[in-house]
N, CA, C and O atoms as CSV, one atom per row, in Angstrom:
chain,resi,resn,atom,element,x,y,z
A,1,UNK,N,N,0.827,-1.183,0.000
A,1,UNK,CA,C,0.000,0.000,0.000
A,1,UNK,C,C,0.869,1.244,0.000
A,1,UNK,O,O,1.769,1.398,0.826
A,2,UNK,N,N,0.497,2.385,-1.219
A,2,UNK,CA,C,1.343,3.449,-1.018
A,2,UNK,C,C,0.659,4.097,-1.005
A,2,UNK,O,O,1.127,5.207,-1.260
A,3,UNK,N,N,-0.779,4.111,-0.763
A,3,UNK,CA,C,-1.282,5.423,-0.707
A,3,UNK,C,C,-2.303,5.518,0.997
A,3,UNK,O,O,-3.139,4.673,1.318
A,4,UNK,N,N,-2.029,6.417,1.616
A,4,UNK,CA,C,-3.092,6.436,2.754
A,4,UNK,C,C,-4.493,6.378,2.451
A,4,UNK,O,O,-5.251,5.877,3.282
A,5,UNK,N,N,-5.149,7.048,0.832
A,5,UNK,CA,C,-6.642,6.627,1.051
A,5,UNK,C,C,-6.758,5.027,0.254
A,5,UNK,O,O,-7.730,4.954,-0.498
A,6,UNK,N,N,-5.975,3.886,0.326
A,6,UNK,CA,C,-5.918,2.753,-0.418
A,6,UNK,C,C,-5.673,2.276,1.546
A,6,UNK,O,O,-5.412,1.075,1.475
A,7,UNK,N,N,-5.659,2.534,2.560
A,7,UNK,CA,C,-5.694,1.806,4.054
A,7,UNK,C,C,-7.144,1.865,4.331
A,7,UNK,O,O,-7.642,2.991,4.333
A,8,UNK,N,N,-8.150,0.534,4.638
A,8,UNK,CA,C,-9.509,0.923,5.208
A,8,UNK,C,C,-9.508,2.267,6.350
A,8,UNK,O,O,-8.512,2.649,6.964
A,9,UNK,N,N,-10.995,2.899,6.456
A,9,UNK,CA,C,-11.313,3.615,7.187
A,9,UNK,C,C,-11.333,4.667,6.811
A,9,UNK,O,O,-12.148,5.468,7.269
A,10,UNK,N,N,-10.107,5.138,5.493
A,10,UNK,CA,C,-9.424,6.001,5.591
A,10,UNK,C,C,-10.098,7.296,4.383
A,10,UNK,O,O,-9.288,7.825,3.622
A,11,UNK,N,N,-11.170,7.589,4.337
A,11,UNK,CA,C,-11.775,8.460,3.358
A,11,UNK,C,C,-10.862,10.057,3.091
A,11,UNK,O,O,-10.272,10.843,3.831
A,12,UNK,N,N,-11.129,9.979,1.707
A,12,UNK,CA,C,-10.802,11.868,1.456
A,12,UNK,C,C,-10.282,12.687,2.411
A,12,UNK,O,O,-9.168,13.189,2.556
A,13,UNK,N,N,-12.026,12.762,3.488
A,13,UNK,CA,C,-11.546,13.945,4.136
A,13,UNK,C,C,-10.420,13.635,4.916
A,13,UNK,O,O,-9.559,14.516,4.934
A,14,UNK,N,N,-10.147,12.389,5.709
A,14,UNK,CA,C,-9.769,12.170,6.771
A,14,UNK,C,C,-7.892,12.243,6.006
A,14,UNK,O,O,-6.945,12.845,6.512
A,15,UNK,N,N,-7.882,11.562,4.928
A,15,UNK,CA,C,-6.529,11.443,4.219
A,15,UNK,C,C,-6.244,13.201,4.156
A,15,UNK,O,O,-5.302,13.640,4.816
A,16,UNK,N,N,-6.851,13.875,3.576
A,16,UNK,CA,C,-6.077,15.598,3.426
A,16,UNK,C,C,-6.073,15.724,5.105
A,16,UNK,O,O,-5.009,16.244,5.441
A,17,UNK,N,N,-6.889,15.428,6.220
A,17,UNK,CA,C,-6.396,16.059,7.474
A,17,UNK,C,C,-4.955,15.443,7.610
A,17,UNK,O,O,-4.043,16.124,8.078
A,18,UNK,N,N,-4.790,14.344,7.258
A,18,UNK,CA,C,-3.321,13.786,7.940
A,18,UNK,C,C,-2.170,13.764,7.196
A,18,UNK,O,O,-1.080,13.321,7.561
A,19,UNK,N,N,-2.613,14.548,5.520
A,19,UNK,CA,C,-1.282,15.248,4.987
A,19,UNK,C,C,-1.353,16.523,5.415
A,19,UNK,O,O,-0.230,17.009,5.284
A,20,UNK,N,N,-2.468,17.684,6.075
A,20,UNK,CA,C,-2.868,18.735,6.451
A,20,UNK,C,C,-1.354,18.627,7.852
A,20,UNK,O,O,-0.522,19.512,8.052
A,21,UNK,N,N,-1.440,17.435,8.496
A,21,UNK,CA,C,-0.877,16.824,9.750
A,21,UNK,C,C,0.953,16.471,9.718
A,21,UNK,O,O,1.771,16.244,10.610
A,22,UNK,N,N,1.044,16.570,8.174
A,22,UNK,CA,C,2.367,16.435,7.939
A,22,UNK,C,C,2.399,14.592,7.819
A,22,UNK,O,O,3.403,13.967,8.160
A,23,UNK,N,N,1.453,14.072,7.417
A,23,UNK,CA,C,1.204,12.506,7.330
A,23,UNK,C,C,1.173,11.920,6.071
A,23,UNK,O,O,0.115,11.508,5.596
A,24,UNK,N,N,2.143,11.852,5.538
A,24,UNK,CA,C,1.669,11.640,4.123
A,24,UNK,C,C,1.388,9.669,3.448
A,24,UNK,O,O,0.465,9.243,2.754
A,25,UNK,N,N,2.299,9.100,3.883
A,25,UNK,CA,C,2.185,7.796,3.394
A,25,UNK,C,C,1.533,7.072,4.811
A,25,UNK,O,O,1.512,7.534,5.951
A,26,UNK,N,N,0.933,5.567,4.227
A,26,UNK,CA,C,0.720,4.689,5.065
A,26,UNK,C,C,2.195,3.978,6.116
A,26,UNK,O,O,1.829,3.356,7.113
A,27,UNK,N,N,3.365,4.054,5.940
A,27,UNK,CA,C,4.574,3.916,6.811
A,27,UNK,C,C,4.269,5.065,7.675
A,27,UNK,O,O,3.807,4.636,8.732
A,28,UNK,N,N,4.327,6.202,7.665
A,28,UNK,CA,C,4.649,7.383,8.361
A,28,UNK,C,C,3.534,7.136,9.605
A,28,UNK,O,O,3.813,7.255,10.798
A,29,UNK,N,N,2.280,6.787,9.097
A,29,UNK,CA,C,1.362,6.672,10.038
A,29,UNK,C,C,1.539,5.276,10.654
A,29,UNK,O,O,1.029,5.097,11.760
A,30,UNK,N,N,2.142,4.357,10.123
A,30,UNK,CA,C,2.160,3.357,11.031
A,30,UNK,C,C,3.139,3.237,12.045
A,30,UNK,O,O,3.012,2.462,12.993
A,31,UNK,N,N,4.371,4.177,11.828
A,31,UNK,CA,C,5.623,4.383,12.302
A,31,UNK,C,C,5.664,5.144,13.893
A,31,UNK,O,O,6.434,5.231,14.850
A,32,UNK,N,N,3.811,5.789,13.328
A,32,UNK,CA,C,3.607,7.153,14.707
A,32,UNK,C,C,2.713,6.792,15.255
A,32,UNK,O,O,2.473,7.327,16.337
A,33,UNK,N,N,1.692,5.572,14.687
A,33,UNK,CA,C,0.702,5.018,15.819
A,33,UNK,C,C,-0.027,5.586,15.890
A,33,UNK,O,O,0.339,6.760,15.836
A,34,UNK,N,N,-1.516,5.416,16.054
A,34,UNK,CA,C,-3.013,5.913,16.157
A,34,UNK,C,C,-2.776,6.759,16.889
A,34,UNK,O,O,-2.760,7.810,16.248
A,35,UNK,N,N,-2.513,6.972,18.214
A,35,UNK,CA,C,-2.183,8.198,19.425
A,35,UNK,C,C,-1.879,9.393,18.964
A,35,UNK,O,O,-2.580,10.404,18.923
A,36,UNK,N,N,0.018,9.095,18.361
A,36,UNK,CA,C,0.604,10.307,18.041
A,36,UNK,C,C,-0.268,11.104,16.858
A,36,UNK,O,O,-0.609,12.285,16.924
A,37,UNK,N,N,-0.633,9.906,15.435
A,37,UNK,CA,C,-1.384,11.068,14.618
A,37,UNK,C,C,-2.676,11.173,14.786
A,37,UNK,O,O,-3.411,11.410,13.827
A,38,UNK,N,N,-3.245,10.976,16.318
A,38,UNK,CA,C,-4.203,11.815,16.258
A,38,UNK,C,C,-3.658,13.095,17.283
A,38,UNK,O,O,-4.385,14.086,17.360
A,39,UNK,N,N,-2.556,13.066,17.955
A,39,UNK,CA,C,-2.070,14.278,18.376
A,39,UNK,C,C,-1.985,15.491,17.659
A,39,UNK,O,O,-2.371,16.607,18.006
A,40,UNK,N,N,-1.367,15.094,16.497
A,40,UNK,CA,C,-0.719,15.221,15.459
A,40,UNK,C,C,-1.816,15.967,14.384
A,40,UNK,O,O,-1.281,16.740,13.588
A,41,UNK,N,N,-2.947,15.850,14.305
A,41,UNK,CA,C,-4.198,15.835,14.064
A,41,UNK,C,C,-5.094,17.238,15.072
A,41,UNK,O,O,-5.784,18.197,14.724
A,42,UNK,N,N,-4.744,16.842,16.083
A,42,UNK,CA,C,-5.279,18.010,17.034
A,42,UNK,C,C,-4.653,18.988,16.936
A,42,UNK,O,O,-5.167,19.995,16.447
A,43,UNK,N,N,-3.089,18.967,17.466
A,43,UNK,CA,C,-2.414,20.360,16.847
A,43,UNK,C,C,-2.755,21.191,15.931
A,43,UNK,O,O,-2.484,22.391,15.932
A,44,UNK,N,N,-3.458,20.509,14.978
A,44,UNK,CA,C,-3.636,21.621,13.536
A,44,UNK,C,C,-4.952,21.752,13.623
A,44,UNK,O,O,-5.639,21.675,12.605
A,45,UNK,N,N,-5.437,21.944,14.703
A,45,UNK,CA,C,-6.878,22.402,15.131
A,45,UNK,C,C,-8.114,21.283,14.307
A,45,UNK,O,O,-9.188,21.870,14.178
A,46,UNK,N,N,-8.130,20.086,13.852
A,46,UNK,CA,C,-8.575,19.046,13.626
A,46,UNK,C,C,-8.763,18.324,14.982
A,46,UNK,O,O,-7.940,17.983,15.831
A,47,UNK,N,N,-10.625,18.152,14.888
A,47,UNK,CA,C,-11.777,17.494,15.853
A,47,UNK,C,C,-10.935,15.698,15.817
A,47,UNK,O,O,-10.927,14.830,14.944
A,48,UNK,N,N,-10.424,15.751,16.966
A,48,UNK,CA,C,-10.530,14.065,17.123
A,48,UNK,C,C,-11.468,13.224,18.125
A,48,UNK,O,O,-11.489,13.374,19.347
A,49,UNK,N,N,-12.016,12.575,17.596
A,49,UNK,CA,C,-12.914,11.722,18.200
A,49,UNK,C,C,-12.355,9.990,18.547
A,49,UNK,O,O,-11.343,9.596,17.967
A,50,UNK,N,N,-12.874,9.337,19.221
A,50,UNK,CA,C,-13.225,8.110,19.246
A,50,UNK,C,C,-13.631,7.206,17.464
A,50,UNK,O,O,-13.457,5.990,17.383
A,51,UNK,N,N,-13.904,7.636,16.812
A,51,UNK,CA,C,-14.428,7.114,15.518
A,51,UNK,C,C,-13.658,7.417,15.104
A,51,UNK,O,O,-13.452,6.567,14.237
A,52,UNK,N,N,-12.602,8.426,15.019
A,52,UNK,CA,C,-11.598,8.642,14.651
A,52,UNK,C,C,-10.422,7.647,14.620
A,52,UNK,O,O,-10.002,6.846,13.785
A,53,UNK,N,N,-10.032,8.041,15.951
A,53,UNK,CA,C,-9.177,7.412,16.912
A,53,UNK,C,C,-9.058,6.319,16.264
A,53,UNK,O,O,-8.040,6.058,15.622
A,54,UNK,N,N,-10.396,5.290,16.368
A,54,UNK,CA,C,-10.565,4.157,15.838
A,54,UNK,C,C,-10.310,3.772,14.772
A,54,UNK,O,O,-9.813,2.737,14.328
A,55,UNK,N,N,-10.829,5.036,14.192
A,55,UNK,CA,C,-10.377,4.448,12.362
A,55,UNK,C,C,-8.679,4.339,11.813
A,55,UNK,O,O,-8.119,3.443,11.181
A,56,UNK,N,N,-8.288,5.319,12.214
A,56,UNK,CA,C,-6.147,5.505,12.312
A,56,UNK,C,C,-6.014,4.412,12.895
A,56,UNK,O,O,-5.166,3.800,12.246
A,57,UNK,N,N,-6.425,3.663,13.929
A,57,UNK,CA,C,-5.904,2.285,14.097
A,57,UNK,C,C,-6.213,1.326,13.461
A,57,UNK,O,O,-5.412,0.459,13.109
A,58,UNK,N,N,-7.790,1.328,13.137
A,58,UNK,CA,C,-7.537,0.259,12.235
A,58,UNK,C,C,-7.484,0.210,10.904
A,58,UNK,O,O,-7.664,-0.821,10.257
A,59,UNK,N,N,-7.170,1.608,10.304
A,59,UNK,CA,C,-6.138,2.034,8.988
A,59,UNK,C,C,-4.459,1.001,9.748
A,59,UNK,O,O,-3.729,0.124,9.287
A,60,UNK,N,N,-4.496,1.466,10.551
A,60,UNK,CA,C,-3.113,0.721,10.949
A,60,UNK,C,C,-2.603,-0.846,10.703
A,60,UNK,O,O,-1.580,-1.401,10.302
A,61,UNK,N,N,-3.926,-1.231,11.183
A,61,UNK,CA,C,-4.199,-2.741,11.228
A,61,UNK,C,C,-4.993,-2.950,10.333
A,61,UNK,O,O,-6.122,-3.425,10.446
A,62,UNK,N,N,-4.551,-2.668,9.556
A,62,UNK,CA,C,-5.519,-3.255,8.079
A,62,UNK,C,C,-7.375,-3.528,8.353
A,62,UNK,O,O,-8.201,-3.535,7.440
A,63,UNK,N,N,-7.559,-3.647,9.218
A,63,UNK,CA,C,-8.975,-3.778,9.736
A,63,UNK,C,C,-9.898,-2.847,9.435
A,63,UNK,O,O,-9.504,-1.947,8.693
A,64,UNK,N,N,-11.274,-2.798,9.884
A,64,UNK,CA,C,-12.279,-1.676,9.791
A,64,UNK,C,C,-12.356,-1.385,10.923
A,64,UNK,O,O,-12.091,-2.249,11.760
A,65,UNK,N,N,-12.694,-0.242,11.280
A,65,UNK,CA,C,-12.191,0.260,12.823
A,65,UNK,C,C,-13.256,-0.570,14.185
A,65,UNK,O,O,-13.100,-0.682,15.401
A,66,UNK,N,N,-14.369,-1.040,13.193
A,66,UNK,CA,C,-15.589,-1.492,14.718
A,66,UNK,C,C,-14.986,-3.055,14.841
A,66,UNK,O,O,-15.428,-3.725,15.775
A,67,UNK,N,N,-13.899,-3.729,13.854
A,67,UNK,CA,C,-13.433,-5.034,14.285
A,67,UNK,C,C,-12.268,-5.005,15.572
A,67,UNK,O,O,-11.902,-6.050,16.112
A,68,UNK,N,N,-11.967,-4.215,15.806
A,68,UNK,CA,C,-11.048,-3.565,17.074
A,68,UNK,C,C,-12.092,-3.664,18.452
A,68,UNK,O,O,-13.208,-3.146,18.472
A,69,UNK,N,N,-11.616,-4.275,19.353
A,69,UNK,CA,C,-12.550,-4.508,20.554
A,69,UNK,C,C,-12.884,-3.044,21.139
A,69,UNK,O,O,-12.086,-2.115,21.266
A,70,UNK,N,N,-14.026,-3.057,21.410
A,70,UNK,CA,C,-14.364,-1.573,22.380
A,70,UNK,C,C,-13.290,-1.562,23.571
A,70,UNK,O,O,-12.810,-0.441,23.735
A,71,UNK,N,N,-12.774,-2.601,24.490
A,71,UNK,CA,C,-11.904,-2.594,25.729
A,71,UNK,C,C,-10.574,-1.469,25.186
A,71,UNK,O,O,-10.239,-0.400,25.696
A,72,UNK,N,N,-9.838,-2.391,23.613
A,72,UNK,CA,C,-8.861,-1.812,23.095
A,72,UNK,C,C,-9.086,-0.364,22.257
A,72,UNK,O,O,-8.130,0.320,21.892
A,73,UNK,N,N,-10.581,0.019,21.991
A,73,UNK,CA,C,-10.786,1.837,21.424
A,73,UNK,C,C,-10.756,2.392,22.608
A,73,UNK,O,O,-10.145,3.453,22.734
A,74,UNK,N,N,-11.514,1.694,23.905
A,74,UNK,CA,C,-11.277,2.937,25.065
A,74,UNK,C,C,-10.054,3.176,25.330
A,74,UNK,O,O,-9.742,4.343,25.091
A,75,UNK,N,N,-9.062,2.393,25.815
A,75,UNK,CA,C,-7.464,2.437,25.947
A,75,UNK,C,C,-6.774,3.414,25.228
A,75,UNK,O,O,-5.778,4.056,25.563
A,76,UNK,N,N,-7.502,3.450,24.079
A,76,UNK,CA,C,-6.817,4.619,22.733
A,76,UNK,C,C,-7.145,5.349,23.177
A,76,UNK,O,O,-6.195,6.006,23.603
A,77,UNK,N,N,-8.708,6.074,23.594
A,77,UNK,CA,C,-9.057,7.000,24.015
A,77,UNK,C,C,-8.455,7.669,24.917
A,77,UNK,O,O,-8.189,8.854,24.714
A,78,UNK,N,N,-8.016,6.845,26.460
A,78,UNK,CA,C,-7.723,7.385,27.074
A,78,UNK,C,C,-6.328,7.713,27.140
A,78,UNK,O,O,-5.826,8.579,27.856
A,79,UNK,N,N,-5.863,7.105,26.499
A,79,UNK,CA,C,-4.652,7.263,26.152
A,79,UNK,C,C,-3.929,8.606,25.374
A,79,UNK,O,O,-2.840,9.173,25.464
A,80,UNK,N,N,-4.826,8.735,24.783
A,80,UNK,CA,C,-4.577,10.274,23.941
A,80,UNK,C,C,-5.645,11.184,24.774
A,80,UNK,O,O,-5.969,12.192,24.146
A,81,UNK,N,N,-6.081,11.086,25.680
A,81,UNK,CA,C,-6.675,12.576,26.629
A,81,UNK,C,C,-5.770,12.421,27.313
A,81,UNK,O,O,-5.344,13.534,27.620
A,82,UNK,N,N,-4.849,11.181,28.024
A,82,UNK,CA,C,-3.906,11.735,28.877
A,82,UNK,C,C,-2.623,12.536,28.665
A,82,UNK,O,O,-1.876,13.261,29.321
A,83,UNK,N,N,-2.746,11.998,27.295
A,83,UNK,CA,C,-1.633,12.884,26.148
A,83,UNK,C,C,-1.843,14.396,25.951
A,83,UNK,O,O,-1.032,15.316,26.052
A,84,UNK,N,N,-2.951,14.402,25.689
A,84,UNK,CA,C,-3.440,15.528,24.807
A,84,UNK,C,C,-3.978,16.580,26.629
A,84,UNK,O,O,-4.259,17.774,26.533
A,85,UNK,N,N,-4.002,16.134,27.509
A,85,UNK,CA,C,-3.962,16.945,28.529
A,85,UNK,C,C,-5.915,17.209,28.772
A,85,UNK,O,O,-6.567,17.935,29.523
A,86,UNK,N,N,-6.305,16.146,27.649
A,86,UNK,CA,C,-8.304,17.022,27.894
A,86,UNK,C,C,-8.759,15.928,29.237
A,86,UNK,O,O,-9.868,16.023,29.763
C-alpha cells in the first residue's frame, strides 16, 4: 500500500487532514501510531474523536475500525486525553 486513502477507514476527508498533519504515506502513520497522529491531528486544530481514533488504528491494522474490541478503542481513548492533557 502506497497510498493512505488505499488503508480501510481512511476516506478523502480524513486522508487531506493527515497530509494537512504532515502525514503523508501509510509507513509514516504506522511508524507514529493511532495516538501520536491523532495528536498530530489536534495540533492543527482538527476534531478528534473516538471514531476517529478508531479508524487511524484500524487504517493501521488493516482492519475496519468497529473489528477492534471496544476494551482496546477505550485504551486509545484514554490514552490520547492523557496525552493531549483534555
Amino acid at each position: 500500500m502506497s497510498e493512505l486513502g488505499d488503508m480501510p477507514n481512511l476516506g478523502k476527508v480524513v486522508v487531506e487532514q493527515l497530509e494537512r498533519a504532515g502525514i503523508r504515506t501509510p509507513d509514516e502513520l504506522r511508524a507514529l501510531g493511532s495516538v501520536e497522529a491523532a495528536l498530530r491531528l489536534s495540533a492543527t486544530g482538527i476534531d478528534v474523536c473516538v471514531s476517529k481514533l478508531s479508524a487511524l488504528e484500524g487504517a493501521i491494522r488493516g482492519v475496519r475500525w468497529h473489528a477492534i474490541p471496544a476494551h482496546e478503542r477505550a485504551a486509545l481513548i484514554s490514552e490520547f486525553d492523557a496525552r493531549s492533557g483534555a
